[in-house]
C-alpha positions in Angstrom: -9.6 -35.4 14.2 -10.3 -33.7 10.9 -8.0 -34.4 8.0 -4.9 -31.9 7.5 -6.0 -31.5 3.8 -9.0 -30.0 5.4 -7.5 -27.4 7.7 -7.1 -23.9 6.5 -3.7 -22.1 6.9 -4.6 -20.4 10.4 -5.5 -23.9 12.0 -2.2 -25.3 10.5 -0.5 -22.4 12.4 -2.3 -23.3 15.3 -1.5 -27.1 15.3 2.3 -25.9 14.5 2.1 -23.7 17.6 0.4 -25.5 20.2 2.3 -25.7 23.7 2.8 -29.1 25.3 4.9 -28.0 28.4 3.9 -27.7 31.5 3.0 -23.6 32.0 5.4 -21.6 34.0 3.2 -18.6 34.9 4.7 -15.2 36.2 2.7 -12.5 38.5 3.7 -9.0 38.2 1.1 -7.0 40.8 1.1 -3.3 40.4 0.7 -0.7 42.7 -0.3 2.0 40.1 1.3 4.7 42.8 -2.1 5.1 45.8 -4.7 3.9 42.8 -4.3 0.2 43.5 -1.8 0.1 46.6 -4.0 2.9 48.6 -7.1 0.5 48.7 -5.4 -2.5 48.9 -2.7 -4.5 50.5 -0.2 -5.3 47.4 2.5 -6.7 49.0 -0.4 -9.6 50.8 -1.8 -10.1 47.1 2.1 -11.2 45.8 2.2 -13.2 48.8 -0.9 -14.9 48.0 0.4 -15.3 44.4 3.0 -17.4 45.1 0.9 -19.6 46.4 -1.2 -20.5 42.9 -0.9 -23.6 40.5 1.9 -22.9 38.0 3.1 -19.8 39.5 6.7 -19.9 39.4 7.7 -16.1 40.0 6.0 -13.1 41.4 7.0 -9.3 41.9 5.2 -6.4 42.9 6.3 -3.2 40.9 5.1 0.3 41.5 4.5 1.1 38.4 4.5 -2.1 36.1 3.8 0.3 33.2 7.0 2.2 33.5 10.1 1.8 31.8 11.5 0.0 34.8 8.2 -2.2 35.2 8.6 -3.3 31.2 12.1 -4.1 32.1 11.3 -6.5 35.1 9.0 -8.6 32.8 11.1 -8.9 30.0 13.8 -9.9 32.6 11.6 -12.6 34.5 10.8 -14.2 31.1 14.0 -15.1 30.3 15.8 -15.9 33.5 12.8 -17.6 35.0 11.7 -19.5 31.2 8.2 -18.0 31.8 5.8 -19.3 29.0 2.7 -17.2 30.8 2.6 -13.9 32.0 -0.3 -12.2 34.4 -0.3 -8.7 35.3 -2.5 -7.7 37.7 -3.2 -3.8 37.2 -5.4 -1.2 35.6 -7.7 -1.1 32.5 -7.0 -4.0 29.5 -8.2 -1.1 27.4 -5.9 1.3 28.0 -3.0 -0.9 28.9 -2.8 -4.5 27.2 -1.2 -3.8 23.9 1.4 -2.2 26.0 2.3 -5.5 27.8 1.7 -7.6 25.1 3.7 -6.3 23.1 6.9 -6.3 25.5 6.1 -10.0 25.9 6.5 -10.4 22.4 10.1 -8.4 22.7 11.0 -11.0 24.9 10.0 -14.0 22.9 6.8 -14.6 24.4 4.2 -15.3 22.2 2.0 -12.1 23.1 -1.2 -14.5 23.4 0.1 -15.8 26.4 -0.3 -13.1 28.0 -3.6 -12.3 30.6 -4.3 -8.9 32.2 -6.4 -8.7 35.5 -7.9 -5.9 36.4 -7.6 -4.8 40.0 -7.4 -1.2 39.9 -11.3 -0.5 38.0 -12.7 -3.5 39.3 -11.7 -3.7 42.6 -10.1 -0.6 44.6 -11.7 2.0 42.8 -15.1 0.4 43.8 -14.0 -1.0 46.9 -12.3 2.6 48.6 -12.7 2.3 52.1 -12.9 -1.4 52.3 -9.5 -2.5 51.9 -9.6 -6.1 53.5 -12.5 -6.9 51.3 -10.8 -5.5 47.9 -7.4 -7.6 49.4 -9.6 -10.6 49.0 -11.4 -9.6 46.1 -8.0 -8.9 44.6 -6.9 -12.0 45.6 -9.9 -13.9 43.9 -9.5 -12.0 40.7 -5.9 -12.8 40.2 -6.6 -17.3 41.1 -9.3 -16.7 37.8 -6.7 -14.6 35.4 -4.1 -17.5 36.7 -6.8 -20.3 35.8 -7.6 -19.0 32.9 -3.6 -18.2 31.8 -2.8 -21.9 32.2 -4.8 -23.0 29.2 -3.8 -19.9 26.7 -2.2 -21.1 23.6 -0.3 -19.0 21.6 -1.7 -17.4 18.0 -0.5 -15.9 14.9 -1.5 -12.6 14.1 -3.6 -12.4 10.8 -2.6 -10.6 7.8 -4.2 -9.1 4.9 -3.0 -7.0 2.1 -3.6 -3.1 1.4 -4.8 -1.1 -1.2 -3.0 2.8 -1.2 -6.3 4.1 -2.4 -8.7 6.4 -0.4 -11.9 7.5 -1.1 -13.0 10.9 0.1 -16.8 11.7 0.4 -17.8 15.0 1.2 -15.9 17.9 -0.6 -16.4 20.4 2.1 -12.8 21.8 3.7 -12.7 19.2 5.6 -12.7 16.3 2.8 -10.5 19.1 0.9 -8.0 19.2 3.6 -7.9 15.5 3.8 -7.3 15.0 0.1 -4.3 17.5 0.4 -2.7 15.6 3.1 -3.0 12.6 1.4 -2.1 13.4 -1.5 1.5 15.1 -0.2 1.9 11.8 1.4 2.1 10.1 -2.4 -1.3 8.1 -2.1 -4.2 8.5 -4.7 -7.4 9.8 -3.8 -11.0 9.7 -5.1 -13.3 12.6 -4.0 -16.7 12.4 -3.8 -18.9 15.3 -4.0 -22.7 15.4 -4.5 -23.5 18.6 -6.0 -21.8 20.2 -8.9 -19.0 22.5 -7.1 -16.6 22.0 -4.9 -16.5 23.7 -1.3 -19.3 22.9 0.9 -21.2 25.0 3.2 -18.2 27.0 3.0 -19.1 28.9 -0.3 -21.7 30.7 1.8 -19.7 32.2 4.1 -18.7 35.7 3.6 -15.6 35.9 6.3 -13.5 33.7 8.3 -13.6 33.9 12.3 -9.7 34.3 11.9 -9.5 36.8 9.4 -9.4 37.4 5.4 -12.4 36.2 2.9 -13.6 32.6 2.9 -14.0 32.6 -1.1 -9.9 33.6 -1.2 -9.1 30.8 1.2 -11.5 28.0 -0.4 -10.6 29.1 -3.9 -6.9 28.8 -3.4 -7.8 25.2 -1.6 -10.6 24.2 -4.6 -7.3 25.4 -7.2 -4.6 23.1 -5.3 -6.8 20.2 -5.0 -7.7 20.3 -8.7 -4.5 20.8 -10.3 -3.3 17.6 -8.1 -2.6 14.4 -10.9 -3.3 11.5 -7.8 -6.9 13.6 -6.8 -9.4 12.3 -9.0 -12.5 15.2 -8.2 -16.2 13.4 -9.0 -18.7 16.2 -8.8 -22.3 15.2 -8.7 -21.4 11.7 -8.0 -22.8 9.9 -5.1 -21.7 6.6 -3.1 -24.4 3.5 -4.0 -22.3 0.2 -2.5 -19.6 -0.2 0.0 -18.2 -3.5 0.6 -14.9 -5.5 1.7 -13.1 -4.2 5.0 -9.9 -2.1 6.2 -7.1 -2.2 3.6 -9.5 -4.0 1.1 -12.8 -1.9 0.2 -14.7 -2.1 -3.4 -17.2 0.6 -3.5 -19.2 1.7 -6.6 -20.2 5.6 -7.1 -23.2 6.8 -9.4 -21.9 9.8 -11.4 -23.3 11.6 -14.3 -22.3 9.3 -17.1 -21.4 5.9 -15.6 -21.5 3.4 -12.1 -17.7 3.9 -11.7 -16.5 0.7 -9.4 -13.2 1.8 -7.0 -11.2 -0.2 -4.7 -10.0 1.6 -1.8 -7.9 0.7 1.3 -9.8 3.2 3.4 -12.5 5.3 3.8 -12.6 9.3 5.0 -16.9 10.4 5.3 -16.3 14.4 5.7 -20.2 14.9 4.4 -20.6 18.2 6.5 -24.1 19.7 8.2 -26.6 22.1 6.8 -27.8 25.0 8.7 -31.2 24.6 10.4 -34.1 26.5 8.3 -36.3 27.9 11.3 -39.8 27.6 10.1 -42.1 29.5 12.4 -39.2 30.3 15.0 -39.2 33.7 16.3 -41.8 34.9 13.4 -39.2 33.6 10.7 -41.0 32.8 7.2 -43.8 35.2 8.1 -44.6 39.1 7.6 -43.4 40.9 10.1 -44.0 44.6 9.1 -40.9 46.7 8.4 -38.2 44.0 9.8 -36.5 41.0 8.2 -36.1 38.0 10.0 -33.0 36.1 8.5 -30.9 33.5 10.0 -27.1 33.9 10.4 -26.4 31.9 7.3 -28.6 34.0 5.1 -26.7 37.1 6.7 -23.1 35.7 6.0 -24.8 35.3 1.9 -26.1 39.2 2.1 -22.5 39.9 3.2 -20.9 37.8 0.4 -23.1 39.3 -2.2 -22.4 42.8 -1.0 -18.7 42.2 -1.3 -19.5 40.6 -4.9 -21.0 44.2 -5.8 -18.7 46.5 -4.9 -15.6 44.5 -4.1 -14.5 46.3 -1.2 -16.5 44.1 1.7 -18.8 45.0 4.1 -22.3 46.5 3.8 -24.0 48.2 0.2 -25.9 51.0 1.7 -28.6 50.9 -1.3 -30.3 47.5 0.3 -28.9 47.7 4.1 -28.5 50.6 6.3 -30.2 49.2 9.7 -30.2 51.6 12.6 -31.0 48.8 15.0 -29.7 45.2 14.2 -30.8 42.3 17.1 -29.3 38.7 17.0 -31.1 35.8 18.8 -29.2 33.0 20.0 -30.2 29.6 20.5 -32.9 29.4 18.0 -34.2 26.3 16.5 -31.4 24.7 19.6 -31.2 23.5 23.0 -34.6 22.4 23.6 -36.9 19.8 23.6 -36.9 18.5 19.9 -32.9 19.7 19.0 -31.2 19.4 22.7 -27.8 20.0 21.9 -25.5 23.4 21.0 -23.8 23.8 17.8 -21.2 25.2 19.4 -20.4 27.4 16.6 -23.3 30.2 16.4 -22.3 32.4 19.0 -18.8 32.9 17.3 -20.2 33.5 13.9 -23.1 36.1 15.7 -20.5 38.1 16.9 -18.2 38.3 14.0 -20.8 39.4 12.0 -22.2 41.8 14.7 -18.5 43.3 14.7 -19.0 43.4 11.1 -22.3 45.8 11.4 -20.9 47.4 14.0 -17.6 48.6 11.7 -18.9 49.7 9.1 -21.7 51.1 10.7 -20.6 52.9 14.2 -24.1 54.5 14.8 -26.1 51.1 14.1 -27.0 50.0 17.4 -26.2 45.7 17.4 -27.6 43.7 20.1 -26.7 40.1 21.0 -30.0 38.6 23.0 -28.5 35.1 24.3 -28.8 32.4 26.8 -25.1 32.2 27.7 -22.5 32.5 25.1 -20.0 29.5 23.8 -16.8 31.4 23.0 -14.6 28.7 23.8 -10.6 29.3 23.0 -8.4 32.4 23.5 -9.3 33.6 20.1 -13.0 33.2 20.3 -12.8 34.5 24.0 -10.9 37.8 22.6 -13.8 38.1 19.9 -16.3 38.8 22.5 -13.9 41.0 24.6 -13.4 43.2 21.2 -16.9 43.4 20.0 -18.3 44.4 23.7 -15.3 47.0 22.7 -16.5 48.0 19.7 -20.4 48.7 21.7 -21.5 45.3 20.3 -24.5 45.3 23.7 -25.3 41.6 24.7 -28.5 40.9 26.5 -29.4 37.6 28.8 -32.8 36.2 28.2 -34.1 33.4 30.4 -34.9 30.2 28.3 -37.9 29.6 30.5 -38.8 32.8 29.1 -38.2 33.6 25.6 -38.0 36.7 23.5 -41.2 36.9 21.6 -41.2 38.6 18.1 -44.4 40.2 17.1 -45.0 42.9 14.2 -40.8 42.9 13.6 -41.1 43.7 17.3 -39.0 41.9 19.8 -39.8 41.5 23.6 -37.2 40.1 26.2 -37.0 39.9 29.6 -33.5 41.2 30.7 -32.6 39.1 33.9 -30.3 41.0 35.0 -31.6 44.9 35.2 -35.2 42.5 36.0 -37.2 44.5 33.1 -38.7 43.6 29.8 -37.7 45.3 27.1 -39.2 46.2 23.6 -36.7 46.5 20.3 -37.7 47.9 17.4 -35.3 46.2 14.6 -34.6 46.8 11.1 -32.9 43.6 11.3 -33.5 40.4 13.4 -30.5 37.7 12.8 -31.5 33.9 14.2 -28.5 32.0 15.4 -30.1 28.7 13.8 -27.7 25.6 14.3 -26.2 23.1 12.1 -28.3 20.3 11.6 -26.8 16.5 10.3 -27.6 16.0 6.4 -31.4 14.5 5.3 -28.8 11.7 4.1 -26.4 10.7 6.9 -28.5 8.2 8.0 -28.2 6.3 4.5 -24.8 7.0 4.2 -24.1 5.5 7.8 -26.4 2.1 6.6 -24.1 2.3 3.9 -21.2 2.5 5.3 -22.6 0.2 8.6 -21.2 3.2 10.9 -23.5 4.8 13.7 -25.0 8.3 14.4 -25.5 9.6 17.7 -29.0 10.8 19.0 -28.8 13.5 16.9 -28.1 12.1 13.5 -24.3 13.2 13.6 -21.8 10.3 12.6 -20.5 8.9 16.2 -16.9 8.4 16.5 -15.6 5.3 17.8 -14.3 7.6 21.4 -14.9 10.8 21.6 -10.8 11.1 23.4 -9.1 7.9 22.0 -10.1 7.9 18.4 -12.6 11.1 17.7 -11.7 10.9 13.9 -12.5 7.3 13.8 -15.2 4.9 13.2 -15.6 1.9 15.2 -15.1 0.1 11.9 -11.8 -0.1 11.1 -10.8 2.1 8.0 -13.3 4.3 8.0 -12.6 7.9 9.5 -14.9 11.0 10.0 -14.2 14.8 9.6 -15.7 18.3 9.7 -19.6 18.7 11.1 -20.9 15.2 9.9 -19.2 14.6 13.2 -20.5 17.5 14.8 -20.7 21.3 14.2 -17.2 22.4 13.9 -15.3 25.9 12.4 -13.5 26.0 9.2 -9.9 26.2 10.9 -11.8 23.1 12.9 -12.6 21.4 10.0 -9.4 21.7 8.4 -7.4 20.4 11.5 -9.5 17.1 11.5 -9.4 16.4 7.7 -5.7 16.8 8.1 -5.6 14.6 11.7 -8.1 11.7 9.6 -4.8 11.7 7.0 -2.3 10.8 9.5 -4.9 8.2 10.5 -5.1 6.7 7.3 -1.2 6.8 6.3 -0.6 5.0 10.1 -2.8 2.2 8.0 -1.8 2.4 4.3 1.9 2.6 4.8 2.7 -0.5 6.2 3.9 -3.3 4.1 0.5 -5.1 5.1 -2.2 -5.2 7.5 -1.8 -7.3 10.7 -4.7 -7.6 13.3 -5.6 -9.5 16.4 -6.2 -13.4 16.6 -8.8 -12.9 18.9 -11.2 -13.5 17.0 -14.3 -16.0 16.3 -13.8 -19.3 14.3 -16.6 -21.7 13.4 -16.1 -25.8 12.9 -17.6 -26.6 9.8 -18.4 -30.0 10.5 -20.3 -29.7 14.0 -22.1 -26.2 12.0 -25.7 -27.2 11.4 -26.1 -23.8 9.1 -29.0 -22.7 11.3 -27.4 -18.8 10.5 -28.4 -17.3 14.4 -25.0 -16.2 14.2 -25.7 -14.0 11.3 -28.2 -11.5 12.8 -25.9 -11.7 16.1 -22.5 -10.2 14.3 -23.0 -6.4 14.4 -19.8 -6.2 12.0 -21.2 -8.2 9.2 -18.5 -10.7 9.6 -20.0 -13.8 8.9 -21.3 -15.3 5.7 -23.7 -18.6 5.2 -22.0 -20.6 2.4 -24.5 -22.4 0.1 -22.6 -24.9 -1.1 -21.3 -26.3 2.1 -24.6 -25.5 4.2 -22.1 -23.9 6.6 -21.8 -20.3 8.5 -18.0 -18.9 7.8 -16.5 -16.2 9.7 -13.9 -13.6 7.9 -11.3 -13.1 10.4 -10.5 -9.3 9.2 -14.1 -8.2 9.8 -14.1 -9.8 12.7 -13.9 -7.7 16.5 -13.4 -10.8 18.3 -16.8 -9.3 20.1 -17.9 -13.0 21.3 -22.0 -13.0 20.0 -21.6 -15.7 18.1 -19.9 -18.0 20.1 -22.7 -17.4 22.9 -25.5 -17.9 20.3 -24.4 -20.8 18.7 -26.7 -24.1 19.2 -24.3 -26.5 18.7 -21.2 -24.3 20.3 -19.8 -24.8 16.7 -18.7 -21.1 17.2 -15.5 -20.2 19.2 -13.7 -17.5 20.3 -10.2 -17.6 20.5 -8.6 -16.8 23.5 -12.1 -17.4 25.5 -12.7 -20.9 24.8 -15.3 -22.8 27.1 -12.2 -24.4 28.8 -10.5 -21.4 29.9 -13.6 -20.0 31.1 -14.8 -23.1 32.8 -11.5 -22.9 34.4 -12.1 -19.2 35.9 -15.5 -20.0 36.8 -13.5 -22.9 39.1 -11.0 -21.2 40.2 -13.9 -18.5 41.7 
């Protein structure tokens, strides 16, 4: 046994907390309403419970999950001394910290607790079969008991925390996000590459909601700078990242120096750019008496225009089109850029109400594959400008409108003609398109991008403004295309994310996670390519691989690459899953 002087403090508290009696196991089998108990016979599976080594009390609930199920398990822990507890239920994912956690309220170190999953696992894939899923039931349950018998209870790990963010990307989203944080007392570094403040915002000429976007973004831009705990860095850009949640050092190029920051958590709000449409629908080439702009060149014309003669709207000395046509879907939704941007259809028709008000004779047409007006609001745009004689046209993707000689040619599929324009105008609905430097911020960062190059969000309906490392968030269209009002709401939601971190006395996380025996490691390092969170380090000195617990998911790659099994994971030690592999 290795000397005490050698153990560090987590192997101390293990030693200290080690249980020598013999386990008294509880079995609380749960009907989850028809989910589990329609498929299944429940009241057979307690039966059978009874029946297994250690089990000293079972109970069937029908909804262990409910107030009244929480109840019965704190209950059964005291009066029956329970030092294990097995529920056999629905998803671990969804549902373990939940009954962990009342373990713990009950005294019950929450590491002695095992969660079986008999709802996903076996009657949801087993509907129609219910004396089969009984038994598979049945079988599932004698593991989580095997393996429950040899838990041993853990302390949780803590780490200190740095009230510091840093905010890269001052767009409205990582505007909004500073101004949250910075009502909440914390201090904030911003980030922003280029020399102004604002984002692709600055282009815009109005809101989808209503009023100017330079009046909104300049009363934002004003707040944000007269703020003493916002510390603005224009033409600055992030160059290292390292540390973890609570605990990052990252150092930021600007101008004058290599400013070096430490941060407790990280908010990316880096925005898109709209897609430039080389060659798409005759954009970039001659085309006679028409233009050929995209939308985001429009919304400029319209911000200059309102620059000029400060009243909004149209200058008639450069714009008085009598026929105006926007084309949706260009540059998107096909075989090199599959996905919608969601947002081009509301911006075509706010700007084609736009034309259409201040010039009532101009005839606007909308040419589109099917329109994303998603929301009440966006719903009632469309409603309004079909009002105002806004006409909207259905072209089949299969076939195209083709622009030739600043004519356009569509097939209308619903009258079943083709159709010649003659525009003034022709508007491309282009969509947004993920920065040229995502990707090196996300290598940076060691955060991933979907198959488009957006950042990807650790779940798109558990956590959408987080990153599957832990304190780092993501807002505005770096996560994908999103509206101004959009934009806001997330930089604002990725705040409340970060004060649930930074305002806790410290930072306590799971002790499931990987340790490695220094004196069975051989430093061969396969466990270093095999961490995908960076967690483990090779020390020179001692010729040993060491594992920091706060980076560490607890993910198990190690553990199953390791040569000379120097490499655990706590929680699934070869033990415990020997003993389910027996018990099955």
């Amino acid at each position: 046994m290795m000397d005490k002087d050698k153990l560090d403090k987590n192997k101390l508290n293990q030693e200290r907390l080690k249980i020598v009696e013999e386990p008294r196991i509880g079995v609380f089998v749960c009907d989850c309403g028809s989910n589990i108990a329609g498929h299944l016979d429940c009241p057979d599976v307690e039966e059978f419970s009874k029946s297994l080594p250690h089990v000293v009390y079972t109970k069937e609930n029908l909804y262990t999950c409910s107030e009244a199920g929480i109840v019965e398990i704190k209950k059964a822990i005291i009066e029956h001394k329970l030092n294990r507890v097995v529920v056999a239920s629905c998803s671990p994912r969804t549902h373990h910290p939940l009954f962990a956690s009342s373990c713990a309220e009950a005294g019950l170190n929450p590491y002695l607790f095992e969660m079986v999953n008999i709802r996903d696992q076996c009657s949801w894939v087993h509907m129609g079969n219910r004396e089969n899923a009984t038994q598979k039931a049945k079988n599932l349950i004698r593991m989580g008991v095997a393996k429950a018998a040899g838990l041993e209870p853990r302390e949780e790990i803590e780490s200190s925390l740095i009230r510091k963010i840093l905010v890269v990307g001052g767009g409205i989203a990582g505007l909004s996000a500073a101004q949250a944080l910075s009502d909440m007392g914390l201090e904030i570094v911003l980030v922003e590459k280029t020399s102004q403040l604002g984002g692709l915002l600055r282009q815009v000429h109005a809101l989808d909601t209503g009023g100017l976007a330079k009046e909104r973004l300049d009363k934002i831009i004003n707040d944000v700078n007269l703020r003493a705990n916002i510390t603005c860095l224009t033409r600055a850009k992030l160059t290292e990242t390292s540390g973890y949640i609570g605990n990052f050092e990252v150092k930021i190029q600007t101008p004058d120096s290599l400013l070096t920051e430490k941060v407790g958590a990280i908010v990316v709000a880096t925005g898109a750019v709209p897609l430039i449409p080389e060659g798409v629908f005759g954009y970039g080439q001659s085309q006679g008496s028409s233009s050929v702009i995209t939308l985001m060149e429009l919304e400029q014309k319209l911000k200059q225009n309102l620059e000029k003669d400060g009243k909004g709207g149209l200058d008639k000395s450069d714009f008085n089109p009598k026929q105006v046509v926007f084309i949706q879907c260009a540059g998107a939704r096909n075989n090199t850029r599959k996905y919608c941007s969601r947002i081009c259809c509301m911006i075509a028709v706010k700007n084609a109400m736009l034309i259409k008000e201040k010039y009532p004779l101009t005839d606007v047409r909308v040419l589109y594959r099917d329109m994303q007006m998603y929301g009440t609001q966006k719903e009632q745009m469309l409603w309004d400008a079909r009002g105002k004689g806004v006409r909207f046209d259905v072209y089949d993707p299969q076939n195209i409108p083709k622009v030739t000689e600043g004519k356009v040619e569509f097939f209308q599929t619903v009258t079943g003609e083709t159709l010649t324009l003659d525009p003034d105008l022709i508007v491309l609905s282009t969509p947004l398109i993920p920065r040229s430097s995502a990707g090196q911020l996300a290598n940076l960062l060691r955060v991933p991008t979907d198959q488009n190059g957006f950042f990807l969000e650790a779940h798109a309906k558990l956590r959408p403004l987080d990153f599957a490392a832990d304190g780092i968030f993501v807002a505005g269209s770096g996560r994908y295309p999103a509206t101004a009002t959009e934009a806001r709401t997330q930089g604002i939601g990725v705040a409340s994310r970060v004060a649930a971190i930074l305002f806790k006395e410290k930072l306590v996380k799971s002790a499931i996670v990987a340790r490695i025996n220094p004196d069975s490691c051989v430093g061969c390092m396969a466990c270093l390519s095999m961490c995908p969170y960076e967690a483990i380090t090779y020390n020179r000195e001692q010729r040993v691989c060491e594992i920091n617990e706060v980076l560490c998911k607890g993910c198990g790659n190690c553990a199953a690459t390791c040569p000379s099994h120097s490499a655990l994971l706590a929680g699934y030690k070869p033990e415990q899953l020997l003993a389910q592999i027996g018990a099955a």
